[in-house]
Structure formats: C-alpha cells, structure tokens
C-alpha positions as CSV (number, residue, x, y, z in Angstrom):
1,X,9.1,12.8,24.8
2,X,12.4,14.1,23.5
3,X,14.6,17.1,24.2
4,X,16.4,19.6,21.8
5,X,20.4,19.8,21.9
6,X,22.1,20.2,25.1
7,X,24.2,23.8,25.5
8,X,27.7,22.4,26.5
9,X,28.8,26.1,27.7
10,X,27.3,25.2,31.1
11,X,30.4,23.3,31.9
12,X,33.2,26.2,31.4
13,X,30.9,28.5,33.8
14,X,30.4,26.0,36.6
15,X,31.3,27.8,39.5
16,X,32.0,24.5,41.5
17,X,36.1,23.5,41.0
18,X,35.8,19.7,40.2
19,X,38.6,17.6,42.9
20,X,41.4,16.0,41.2
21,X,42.3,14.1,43.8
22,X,40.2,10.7,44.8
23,X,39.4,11.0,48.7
24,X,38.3,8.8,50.9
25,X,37.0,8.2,54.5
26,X,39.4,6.8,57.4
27,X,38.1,4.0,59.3
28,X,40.0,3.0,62.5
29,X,38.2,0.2,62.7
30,X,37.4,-1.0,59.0
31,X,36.2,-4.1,59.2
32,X,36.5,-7.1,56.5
33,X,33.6,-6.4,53.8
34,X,31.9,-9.1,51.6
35,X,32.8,-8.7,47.7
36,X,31.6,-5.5,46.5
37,X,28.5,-4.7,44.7
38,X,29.1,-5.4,41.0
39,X,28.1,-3.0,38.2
40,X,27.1,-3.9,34.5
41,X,30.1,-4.3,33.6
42,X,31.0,-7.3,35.9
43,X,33.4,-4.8,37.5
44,X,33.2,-4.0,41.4
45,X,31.7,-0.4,42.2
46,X,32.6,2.4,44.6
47,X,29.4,3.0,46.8
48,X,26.6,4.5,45.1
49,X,26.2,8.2,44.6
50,X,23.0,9.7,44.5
51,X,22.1,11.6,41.3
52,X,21.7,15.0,42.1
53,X,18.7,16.4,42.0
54,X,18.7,20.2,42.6
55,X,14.8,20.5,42.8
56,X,14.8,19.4,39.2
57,X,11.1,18.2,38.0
58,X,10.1,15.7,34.9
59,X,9.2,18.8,32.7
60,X,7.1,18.3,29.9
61,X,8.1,21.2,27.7
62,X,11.3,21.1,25.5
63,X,12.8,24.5,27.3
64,X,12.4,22.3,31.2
65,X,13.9,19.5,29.6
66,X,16.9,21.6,28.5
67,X,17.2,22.8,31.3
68,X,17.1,19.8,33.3
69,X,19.9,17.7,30.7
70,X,22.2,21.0,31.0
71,X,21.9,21.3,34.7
72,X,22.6,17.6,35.3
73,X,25.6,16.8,32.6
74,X,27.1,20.3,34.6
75,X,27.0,18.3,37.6
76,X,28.6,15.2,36.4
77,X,31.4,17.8,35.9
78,X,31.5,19.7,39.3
79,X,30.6,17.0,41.4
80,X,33.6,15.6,43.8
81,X,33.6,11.8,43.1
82,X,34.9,9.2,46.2
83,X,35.9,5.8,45.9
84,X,34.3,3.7,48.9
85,X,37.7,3.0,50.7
86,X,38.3,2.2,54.6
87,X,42.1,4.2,53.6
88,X,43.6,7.2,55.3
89,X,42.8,10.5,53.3
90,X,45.8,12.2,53.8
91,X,47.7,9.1,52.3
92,X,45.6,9.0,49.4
93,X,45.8,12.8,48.6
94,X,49.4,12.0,48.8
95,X,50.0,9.5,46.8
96,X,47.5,11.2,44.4
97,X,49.6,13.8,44.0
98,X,52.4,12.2,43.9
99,X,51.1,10.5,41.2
100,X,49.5,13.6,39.0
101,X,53.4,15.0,39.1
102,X,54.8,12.3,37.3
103,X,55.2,13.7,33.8
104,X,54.9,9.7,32.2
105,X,51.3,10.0,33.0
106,X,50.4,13.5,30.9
107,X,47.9,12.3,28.3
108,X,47.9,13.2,24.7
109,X,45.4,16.0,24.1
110,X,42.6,15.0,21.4
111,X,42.8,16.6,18.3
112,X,38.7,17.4,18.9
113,X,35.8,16.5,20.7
114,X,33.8,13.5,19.4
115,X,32.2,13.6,16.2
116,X,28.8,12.6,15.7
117,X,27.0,13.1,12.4
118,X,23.5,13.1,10.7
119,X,22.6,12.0,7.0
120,X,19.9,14.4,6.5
121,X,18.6,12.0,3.4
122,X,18.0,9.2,6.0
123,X,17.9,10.2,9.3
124,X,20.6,7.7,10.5
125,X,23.1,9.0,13.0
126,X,26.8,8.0,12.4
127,X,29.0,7.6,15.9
128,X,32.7,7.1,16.0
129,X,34.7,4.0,16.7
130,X,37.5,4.2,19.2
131,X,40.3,2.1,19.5
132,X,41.6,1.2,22.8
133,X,44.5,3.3,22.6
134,X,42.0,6.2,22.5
135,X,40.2,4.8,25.3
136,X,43.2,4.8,27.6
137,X,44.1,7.9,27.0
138,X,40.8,9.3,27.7
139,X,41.0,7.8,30.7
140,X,44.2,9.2,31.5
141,X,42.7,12.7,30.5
142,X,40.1,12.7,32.6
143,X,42.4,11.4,35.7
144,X,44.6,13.7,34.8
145,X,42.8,17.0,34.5
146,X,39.5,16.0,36.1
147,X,35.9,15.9,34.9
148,X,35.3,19.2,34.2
149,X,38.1,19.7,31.6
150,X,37.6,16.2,30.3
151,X,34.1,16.9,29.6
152,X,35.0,20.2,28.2
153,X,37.7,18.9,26.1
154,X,35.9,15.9,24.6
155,X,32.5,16.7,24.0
156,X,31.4,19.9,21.9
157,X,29.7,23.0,22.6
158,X,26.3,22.0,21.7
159,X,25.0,18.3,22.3
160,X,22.3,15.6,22.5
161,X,22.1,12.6,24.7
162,X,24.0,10.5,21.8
163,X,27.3,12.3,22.7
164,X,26.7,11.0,26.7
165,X,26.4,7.5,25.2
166,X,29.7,7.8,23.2
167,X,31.9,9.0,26.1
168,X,30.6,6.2,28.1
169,X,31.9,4.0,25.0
170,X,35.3,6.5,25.4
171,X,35.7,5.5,28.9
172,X,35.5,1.6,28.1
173,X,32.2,1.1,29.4
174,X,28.7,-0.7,27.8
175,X,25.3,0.5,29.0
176,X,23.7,-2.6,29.9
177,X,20.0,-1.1,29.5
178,X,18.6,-3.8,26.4
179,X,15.6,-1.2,25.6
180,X,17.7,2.0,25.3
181,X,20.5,-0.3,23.4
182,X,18.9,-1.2,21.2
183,X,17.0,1.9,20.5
184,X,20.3,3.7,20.1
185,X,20.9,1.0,17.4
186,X,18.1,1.2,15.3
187,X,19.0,5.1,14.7
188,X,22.8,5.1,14.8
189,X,25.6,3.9,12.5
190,X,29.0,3.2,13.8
191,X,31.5,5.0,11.2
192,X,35.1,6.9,11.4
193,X,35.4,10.6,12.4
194,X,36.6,11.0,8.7
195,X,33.7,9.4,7.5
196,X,31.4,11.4,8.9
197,X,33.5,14.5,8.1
198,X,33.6,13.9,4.2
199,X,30.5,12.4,3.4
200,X,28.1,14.2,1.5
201,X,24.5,15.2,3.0
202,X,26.0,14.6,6.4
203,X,25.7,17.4,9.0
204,X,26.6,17.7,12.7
205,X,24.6,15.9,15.1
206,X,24.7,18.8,17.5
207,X,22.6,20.8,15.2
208,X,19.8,18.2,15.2
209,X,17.0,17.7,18.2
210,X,17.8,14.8,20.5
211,X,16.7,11.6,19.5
212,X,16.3,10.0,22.7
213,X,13.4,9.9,25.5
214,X,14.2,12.0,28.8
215,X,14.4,8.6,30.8
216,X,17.1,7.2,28.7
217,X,19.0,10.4,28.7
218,X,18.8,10.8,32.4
219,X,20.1,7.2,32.2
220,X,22.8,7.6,30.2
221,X,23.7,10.8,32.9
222,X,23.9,8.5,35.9
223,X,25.8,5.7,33.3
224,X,28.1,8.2,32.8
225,X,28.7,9.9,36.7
226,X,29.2,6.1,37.4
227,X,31.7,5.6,34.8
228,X,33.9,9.0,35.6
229,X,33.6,7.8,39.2
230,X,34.9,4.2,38.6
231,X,38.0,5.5,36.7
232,X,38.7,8.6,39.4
233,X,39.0,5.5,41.8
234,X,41.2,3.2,39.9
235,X,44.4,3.3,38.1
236,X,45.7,3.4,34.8
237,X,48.4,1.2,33.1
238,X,51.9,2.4,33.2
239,X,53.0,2.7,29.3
240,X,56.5,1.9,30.0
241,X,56.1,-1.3,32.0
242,X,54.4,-4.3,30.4
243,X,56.7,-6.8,29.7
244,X,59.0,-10.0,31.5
245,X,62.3,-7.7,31.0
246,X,60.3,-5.0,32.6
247,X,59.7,-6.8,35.7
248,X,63.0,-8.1,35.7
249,X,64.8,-5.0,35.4
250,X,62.3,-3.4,38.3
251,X,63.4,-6.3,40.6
252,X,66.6,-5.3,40.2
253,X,67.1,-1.7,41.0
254,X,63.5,-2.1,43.7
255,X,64.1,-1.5,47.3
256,X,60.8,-1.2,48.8
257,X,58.8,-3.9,47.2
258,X,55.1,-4.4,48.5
259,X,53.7,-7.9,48.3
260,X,50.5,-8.8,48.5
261,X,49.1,-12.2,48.6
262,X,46.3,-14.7,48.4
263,X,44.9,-18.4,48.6
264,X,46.8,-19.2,45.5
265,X,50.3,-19.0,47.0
266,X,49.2,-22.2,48.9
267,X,47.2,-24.2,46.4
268,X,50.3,-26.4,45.6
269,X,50.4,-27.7,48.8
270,X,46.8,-29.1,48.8
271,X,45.0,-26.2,50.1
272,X,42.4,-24.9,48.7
273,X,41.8,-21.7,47.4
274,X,38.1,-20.0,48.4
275,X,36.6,-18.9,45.0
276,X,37.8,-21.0,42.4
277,X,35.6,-23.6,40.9
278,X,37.3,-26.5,43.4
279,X,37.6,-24.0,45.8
280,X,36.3,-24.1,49.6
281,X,33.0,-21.7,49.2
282,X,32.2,-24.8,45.9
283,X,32.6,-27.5,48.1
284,X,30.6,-26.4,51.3
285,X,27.8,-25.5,49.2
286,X,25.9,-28.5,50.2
287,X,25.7,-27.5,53.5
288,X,22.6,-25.3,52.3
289,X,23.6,-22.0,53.5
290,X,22.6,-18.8,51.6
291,X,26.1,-18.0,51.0
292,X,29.1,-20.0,51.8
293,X,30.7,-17.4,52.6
294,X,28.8,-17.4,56.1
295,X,31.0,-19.7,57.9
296,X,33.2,-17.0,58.2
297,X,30.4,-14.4,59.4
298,X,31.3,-13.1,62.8
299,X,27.1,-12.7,63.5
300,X,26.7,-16.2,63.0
301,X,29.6,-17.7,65.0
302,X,28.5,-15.8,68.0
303,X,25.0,-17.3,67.8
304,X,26.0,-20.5,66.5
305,X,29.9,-20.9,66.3
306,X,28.9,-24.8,64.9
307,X,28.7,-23.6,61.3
308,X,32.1,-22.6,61.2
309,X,33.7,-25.3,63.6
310,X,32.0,-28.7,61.3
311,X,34.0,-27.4,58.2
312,X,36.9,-25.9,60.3
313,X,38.7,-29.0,59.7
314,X,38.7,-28.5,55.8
315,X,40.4,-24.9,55.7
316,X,43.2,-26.4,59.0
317,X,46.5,-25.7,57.1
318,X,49.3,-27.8,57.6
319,X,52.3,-27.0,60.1
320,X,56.1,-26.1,59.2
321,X,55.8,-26.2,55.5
322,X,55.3,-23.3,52.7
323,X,55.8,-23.7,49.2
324,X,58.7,-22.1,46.6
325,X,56.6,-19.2,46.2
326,X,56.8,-18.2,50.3
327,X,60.5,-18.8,49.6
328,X,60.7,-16.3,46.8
329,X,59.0,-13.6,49.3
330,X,61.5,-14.7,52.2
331,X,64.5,-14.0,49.1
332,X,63.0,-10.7,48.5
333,X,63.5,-10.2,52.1
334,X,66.8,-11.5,52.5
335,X,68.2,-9.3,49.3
336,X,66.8,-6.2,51.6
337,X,64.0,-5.8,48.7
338,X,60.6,-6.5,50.6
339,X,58.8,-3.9,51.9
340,X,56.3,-5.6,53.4
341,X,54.4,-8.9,52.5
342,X,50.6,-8.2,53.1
343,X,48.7,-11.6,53.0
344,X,44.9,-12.5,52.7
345,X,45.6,-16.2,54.1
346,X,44.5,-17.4,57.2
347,X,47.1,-20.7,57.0
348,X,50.6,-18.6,59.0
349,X,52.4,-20.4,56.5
350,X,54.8,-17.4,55.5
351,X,55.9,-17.3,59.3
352,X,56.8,-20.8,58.4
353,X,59.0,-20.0,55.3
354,X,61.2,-17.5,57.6
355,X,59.4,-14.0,56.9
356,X,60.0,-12.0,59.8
357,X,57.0,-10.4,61.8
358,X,57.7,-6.8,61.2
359,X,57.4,-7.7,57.4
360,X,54.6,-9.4,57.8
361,X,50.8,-8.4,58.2
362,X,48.1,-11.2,58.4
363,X,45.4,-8.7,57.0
364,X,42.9,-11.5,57.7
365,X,44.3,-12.8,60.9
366,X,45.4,-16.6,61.5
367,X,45.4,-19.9,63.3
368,X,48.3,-19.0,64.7
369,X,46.8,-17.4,68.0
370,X,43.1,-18.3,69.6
371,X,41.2,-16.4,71.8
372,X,38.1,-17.0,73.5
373,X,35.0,-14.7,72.7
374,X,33.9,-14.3,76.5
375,X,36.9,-13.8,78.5
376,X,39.7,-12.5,76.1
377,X,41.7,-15.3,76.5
378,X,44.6,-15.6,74.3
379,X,46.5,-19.3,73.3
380,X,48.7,-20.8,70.6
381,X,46.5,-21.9,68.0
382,X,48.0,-25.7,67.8
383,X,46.4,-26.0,71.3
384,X,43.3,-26.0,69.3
385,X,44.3,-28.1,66.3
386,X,43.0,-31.6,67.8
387,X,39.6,-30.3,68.5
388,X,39.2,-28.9,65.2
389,X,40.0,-32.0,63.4
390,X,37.9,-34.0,65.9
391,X,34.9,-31.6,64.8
392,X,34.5,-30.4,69.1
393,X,34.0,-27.1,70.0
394,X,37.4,-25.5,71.8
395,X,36.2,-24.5,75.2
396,X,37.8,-21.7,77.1
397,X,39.1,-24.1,80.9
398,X,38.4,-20.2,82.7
399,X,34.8,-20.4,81.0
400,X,34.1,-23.8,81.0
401,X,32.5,-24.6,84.7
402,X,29.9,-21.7,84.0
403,X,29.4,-23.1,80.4
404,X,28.6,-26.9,81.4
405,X,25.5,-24.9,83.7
406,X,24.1,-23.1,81.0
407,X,24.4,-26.3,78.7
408,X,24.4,-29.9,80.7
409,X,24.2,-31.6,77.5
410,X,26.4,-31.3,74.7
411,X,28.3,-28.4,75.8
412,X,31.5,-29.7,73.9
413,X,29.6,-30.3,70.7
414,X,29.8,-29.0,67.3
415,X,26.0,-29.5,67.0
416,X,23.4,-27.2,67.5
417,X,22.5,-27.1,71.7
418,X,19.2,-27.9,71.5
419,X,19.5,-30.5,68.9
420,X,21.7,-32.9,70.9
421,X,19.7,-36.3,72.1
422,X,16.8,-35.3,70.1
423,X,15.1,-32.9,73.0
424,X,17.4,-33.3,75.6
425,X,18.8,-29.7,75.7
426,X,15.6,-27.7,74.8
427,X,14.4,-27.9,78.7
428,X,18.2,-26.3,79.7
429,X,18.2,-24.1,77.3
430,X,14.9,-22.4,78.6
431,X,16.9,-21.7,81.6
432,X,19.3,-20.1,79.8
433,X,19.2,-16.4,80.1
434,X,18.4,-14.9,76.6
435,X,21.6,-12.9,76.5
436,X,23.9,-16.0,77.0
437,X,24.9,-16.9,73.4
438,X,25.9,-20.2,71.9
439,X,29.3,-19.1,71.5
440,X,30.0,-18.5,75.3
441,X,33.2,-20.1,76.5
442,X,34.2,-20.9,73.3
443,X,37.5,-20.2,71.7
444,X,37.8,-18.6,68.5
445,X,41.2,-18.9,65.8
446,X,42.0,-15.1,65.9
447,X,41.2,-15.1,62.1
448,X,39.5,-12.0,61.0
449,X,35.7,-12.7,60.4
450,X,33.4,-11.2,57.7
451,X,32.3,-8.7,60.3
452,X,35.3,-7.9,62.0
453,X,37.7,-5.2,63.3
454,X,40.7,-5.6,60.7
455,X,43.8,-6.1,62.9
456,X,45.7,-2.7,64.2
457,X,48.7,-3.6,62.7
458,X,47.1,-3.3,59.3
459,X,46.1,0.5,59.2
460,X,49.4,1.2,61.0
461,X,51.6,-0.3,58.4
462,X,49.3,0.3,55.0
463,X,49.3,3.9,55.3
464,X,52.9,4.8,55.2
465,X,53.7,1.7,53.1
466,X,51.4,3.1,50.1
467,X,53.7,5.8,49.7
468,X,56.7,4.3,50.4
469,X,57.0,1.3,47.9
470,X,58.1,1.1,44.5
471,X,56.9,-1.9,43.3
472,X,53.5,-3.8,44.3
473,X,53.4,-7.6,43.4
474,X,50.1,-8.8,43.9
475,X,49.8,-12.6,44.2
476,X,47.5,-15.7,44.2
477,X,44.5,-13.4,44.9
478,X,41.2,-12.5,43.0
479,X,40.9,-9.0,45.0
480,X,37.6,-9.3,46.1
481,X,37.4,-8.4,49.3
482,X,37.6,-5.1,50.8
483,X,39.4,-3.3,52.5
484,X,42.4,-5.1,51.3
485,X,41.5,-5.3,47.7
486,X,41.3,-1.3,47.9
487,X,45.8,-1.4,48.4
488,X,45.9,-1.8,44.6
489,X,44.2,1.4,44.3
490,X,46.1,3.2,46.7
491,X,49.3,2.9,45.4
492,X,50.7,5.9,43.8
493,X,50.2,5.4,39.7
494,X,53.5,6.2,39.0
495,X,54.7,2.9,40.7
496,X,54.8,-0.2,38.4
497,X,52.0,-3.4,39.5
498,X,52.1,-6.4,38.7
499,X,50.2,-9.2,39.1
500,X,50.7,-13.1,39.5
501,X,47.7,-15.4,39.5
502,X,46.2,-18.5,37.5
503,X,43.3,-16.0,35.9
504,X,43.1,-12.2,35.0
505,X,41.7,-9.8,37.6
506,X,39.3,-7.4,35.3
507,X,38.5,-5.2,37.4
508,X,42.1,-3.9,38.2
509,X,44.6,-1.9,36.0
510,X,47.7,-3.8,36.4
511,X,50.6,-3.1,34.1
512,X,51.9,-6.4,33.9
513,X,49.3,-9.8,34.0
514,X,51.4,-13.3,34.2
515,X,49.0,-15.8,34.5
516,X,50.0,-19.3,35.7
517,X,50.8,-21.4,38.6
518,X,52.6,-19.2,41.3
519,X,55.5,-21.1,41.8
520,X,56.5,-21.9,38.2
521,X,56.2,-17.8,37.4
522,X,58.3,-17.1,40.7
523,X,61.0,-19.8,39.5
524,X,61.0,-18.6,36.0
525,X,61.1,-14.6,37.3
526,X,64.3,-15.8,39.4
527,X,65.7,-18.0,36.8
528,X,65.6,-14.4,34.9
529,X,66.8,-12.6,37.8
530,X,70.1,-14.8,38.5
531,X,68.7,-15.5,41.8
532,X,68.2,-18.7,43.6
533,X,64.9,-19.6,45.7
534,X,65.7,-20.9,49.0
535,X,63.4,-23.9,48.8
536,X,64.3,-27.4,49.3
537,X,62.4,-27.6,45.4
538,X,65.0,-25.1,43.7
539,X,67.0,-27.7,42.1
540,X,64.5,-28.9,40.3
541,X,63.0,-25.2,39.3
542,X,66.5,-23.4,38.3
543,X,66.4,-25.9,35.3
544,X,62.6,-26.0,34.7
545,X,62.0,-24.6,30.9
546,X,59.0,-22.5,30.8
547,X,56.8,-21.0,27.9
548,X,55.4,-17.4,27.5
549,X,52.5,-16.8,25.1
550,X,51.6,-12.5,24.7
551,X,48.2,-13.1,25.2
552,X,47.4,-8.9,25.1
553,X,49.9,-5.9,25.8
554,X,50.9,-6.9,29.3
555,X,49.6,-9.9,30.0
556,X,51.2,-13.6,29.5
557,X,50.4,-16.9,30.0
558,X,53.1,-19.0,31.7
559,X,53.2,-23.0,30.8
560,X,55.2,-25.7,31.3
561,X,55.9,-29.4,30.6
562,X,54.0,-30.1,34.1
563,X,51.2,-27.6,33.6
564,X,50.4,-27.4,29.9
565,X,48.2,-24.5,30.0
566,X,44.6,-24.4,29.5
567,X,44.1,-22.1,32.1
C-alpha cells in the first residue's frame, strides 16, 4: 500500500504553539538510575513518547492515508518534547532561555527546503547529501526556533515519506530498520541539490505519489519525533570554542568553573575504573550475576548484603592520597576559580587532596561515612575498613545482640545464612520472621546504591550551580549514569564544555574533546596556563613534553613519551 504526497500546509495552521524550551520533571528524591535505554544510534534516549494517535485508523484508501501522514507529521511539529531528567524545571527554563538569548547561537537560515527529485525516464529518486556543517546548523535551527518552524522551513509545501527520511539524515541520525533501508536504496540516488536542479528529465519529487508503504512511513514519523526529541534535550557545539588556546584563555578570565568527575581521575593510582575493558564490572563478571552492575543494587543488598561485601574489598580505595589531577581541582579552588567539583567516585579521595566540603558534592556518596540499614546509625567509614578487607559483614554493636538470635550461625559472615556449615542455618532461619532481612544489623558505606535517594546536598547545589557557572569541565567519566550524566545537558549552551577523558563520549556535544590520561592533559593545560599543580609529582610534570594530534574540529589526542597513544 502506498500513499500520495503529503500537504505540508498542515504545519503553518497548527493551532498548538510548539515549546521552545526543554522541561523537565523535579524529583526531590531522584534516585541513581542504571545507563539509559540506548537508541539505534548507540546514543542514550530521553524516555519514550508515545506516538500520538488521535483516533487515527490503518486506512486503506489513498485519501485516509493522507490524512493519517498529514495529521501525524503536524504532530511531530506541535507536540512539546521532554527530556527524561530528575532537574528542577524552573532551572532548566532558565538556563534555556538564557541560552536562546545568546546571539552566537542564531543559525544560518537555509537558502530552501530539501531538494528531492525524480528522473521521469527511470524512476529513480535523487536525495541530497549534507555535509556536517549543514547538519549542525539544522540542528541549531530547530533548537533555536523549535519544531514547528524547523519543519516549516526545511521541508517543502507538498511531500512524500522520502523528505521524513532526509531530515532524519539532516539531523545526524541513521534509521536502523534493514528492510525499509534498503528499500529506500533500491529507488533513490544520492546526488547534489544542483544536480537534481539542472538535470534534464528530472522533476520534483513532491509532485510524484509516495513510494513507500504506510508502515515504513509511520516509521520514519516516530524516527523522526525521536530524533527532534533527542536534539531538543541535548546541546549544540559552541562555534567559537574548540581548541587548546580556547580552553586556556577560558581558564583564565573563568570564575565559576563547574567540575565534574569520574573513575578516571583515580585510575593512576591503581584504581579501577567501572566500565572500561579492565574495569571493575569486567572483572566481577565471573561471579555469574546478570549484570555486574548489581553489587551495587540497593534491592539486593537488603536481601542479601553478601554480594556486595565479597568484592567490597576490590573497589576499598586507599587512604590520604589523590593524584595530580585532584591537585589541579584543589588549584582551581585555591585561584578562587572552582565553582563546585561534582564527583561520581565513591573513593573521598578529593577530601584528601584539600577540596573543601562546601565545594564538594559526592553525587554517589562515599566510604567516608557508614551507617547501618536498621537503626540509622552513623560511623567513620575507616571503622569499617578491616572488615571489608577481611571479607566479614560490619555489624551494627546496637543491633548485634538481636542479630546473633535471628542468626546463631554465621551471623558475621559474608556468605549466604543458610549456606554456612552445609545446613546448619536453614533450621534458624525458619524461625526467622519473614520480614527480618539478611541485611539486618548490618552496616552499609553511605555510598549511593543503584536504587537510591541521591544525597540532599546534590539537588540543593545543582540547581543554582547550572546557572551560575561559566565553564563545565567534565572529567574521567563516560556519563552514563543518570541523574548526574543529565548536568551536561543542563548547562546553559552559551557556556563553553569541555571534556577530559581517555575515550570520546558520543552521546554528548562537548565543544572541546582532549582525550588522554587525566593527569598528563591537566599538567599540560597548567603548563599552558603558567600555573603550578600543587602535587608532590609537579616537578616532574612542569617539564613533561606533550603531543597534540587534531583528531576532528575539537577534539585532540594527548600523548607522551610515557603513554604513546594508542588510545
């Protein structure tokens, strides 16, 4: 079944006024979410949004289906698309419009909309090419003015399902659907607007019926909602920040820098990061659990706290040290600079290099503090450290005499209760009431679970400190986990990012990308700066020689005699 041309005039009567601004909903409580779903495009996705339907049917004449393609393109346009954030919406709608003021983010306005034409000798279709110049401005088009006057603007009065499928190609995105790819390819040509212009027996695809099945152009509808909505929820690269200089420069004249960190500002002391291929989650895979990332599920600790505390030894960071990268963030702080320093590490190691508290938010809590899940308890976490490395369950001393009655045997173990001594606890734990947990009396590092309340200090620091900084440094972190990986798109756009880390981070617009080993890009940024790192190691970095390759407009690798590259 096909369908005739699409009437485009739909979109310039829509009655519904399409929201500029990307909302989201306030969580008090937002707790620490797994990775988010990924889309096609290997990039994570906002939560899903339900096509709308608006009592549509699956028409069999050529008139319904019209009908049903104009209706439902005029939705993608009216629609108010939301990002699946845990932020505050009156700080996003502020730093939003902050943002949209800021004259270096006007777009270019396209000469037309895209050209698709039709050799009437052959029947192929020929599609445009765009380069990725074209692409980003697009994209700052349609964040711009919104979806209804990007649609408007780019696509032409009358259409077929091909001209969905090339702004999805506009807007940087690949359907992923094999059948309706290569479908599209059998009947269309890629050629220049030019081309398709000039050539003789070439007329406009618009005039032409639709080539496509309904299904695949419902398809490419919801490809196409999905891809407005990913780009309303992220940001777009500055086009006057992108290089070293750049950075430098910034770092100078800064005075609310935000910092934002991950496992990589540690690796150099031995620990291990989580997702890298030597990371933690890669070597506790052997355990046989469905995800690694369980022994940090809050469910499962409270039923059986023994999955996190026989590995708890392996993610233990060591006391009173911190690496030259810490000491660059505690610089930062002493030149007045730092705004705050956000960090997704669990190790309390920037308390060690001299950051002060109120700089300092431990999104993901630490082992600085313990408490125990039944009383409330609250300890230094070092109080716990032997036990941990000795692979025993830290018991709570208030809960303890009520523990040892509802397990006898092995009430101190790691193990499972009714595994200790072959059968020996199965008889006790029968007595057991059914609401008493495994986890009862025992203490737990105050580090924020999969699960988990995020602490308070988090929501009331991020919220104020989104519109507040001008300059976001995001370090030794893959920005996978939400809510904290959702900062980068709260930021107002104006306000330069950058981003320091041994591998890209796709699915974030950062303006500036230097990829290496953290402390060798801090010492060569300070080394540029005229600034000194206040780390016992600074001797040896202010005369390190480093090499920067351009890998791509904004992004460089960073190599040195010590680490050659090959990252």
């Amino acid at each position: 079944m096909t369908i005739p041309h699409m009437n485009h005039a739909i979109l310039k009567n829509s009655k519904n006024k399409v929201s500029n601004t990307v909302s989201s909903t306030q969580d008090q409580n937002a707790v620490r979410k797994q990775p988010d779903e990924v889309i096609d495009n290997g990039e994570p996705l906002p939560k899903k949004l339900k096509m709308p339907q608006a009592g549509f049917s699956m028409a069999s004449n050529k008139a319904d289906n019209q009908e049903y393609a104009q209706a439902a393109v005029g939705q993608v346009a009216s629609m108010e698309l939301k990002p699946a954030s845990d932020m505050d919406p009156t700080a996003v709608s502020a730093a939003s419009a902050a943002s949209m003021s800021n004259e270096v983010l006007k777009p270019e306005t396209p000469l037309g909309p895209i050209i698709i034409g039709k050799n009437t000798s052959n029947g192929i279709f020929y599609g445009p090419s765009f380069t990725k110049r074209e692409s980003l401005n697009a994209r700052m088009f349609l964040k711009y003015y919104g979806a209804h006057e990007f649609l408007d603007t780019y696509l032409p009065e009358e259409l077929n399902s091909l001209y969905v499928y090339y702004l999805i190609k506009l807007l940087g995105f690949e359907v992923k659907d094999q059948a309706l790819i290569s479908n599209i390819n059998s009947i269309v040509h890629t050629s220049t607007p030019e081309h398709i212009q000039d050539s003789e027996n070439t007329v406009s695809a618009t005039n032409v019926e639709d080539p496509l099945a309904k299904k695949q152009t419902v398809r490419l509808i919801k490809d196409l909602q999905r891809a407005i909505n990913k780009v309303l929820c992220t940001r777009l690269r500055l086009s006057n920040f992108f290089t070293i200089d750049h950075f430098i420069q910034k770092l100078h004249t800064a005075k609310r820098i935000l910092v934002l960190t991950g496992a990589g500002v540690s690796t150099s002391l031995g620990i291990p990061d989580f997702r890298s291929s030597e990371g933690f989650y890669s070597k506790i895979r052997h355990l046989g659990l469905d995800d690694p990332q369980d022994v940090f599920n809050y469910n499962i600790f409270m039923h059986d706290p023994s999955v996190f505390y026989n590995i708890a030894n392996m993610v233990l960071p060591p006391e009173n040290i911190y690496s030259p990268l810490h000491s660059f963030i505690k610089m930062l702080q002493t030149k007045g600079k730092l705004l705050r320093n956000y960090t997704q590490n669990i190790d309390n190691l920037e308390s060690y290099a001299g950051i002060n508290a109120d700089k300092l938010v431990q999104c993901h809590g630490s082992f600085a503090t313990a408490t125990c899940v039944t009383c409330h308890w609250n300890l230094p976490g070092e109080r716990i450290f032997n036990k941990i490395r000795n692979l025993e369950l830290p018991l709570c001393p208030y809960c303890y005499k009520k523990r040892r009655e509802y397990f006898p045997e092995g009430y101190n173990s790691t193990s499972k209760p009714n595994k200790i001594n072959g059968t020996a606890m199965q008889d006790s734990a029968l007595a057991k009431p059914s609401y008493i947990l495994n986890s009862y009396g025992v203490l737990k590092p105050d580090i924020t679970f999969f699960g988990e309340a995020l602490p308070n200090k988090f929501h009331k620091s991020i919220r104020q400190d989104i519109l507040e900084c001008d300059l976001l440094i995001c370090i030794g972190t893959s920005l996978k986990v939400a809510p904290v990986s959702e900062i980068v798109n709260m930021i107002p756009a104006h306000v330069p990012q950058v981003l320091i880390n041994r591998d890209p981070v796709k699915h974030a617009e950062f303006d500036l990308s230097l990829l290496g080993y953290c402390d060798d890009i801090a010492a060569m940024v300070a080394q540029g700066c005229g600034w000194a790192i206040p780390h016992k190691k600074w001797n040896d970095l202010k005369t390190k020689k480093f090499d920067c390759q351009e890998k791509d407009k904004g992004v460089y690798v960073i190599t040195s005699d010590e680490h050659p590259g090959n990252l």
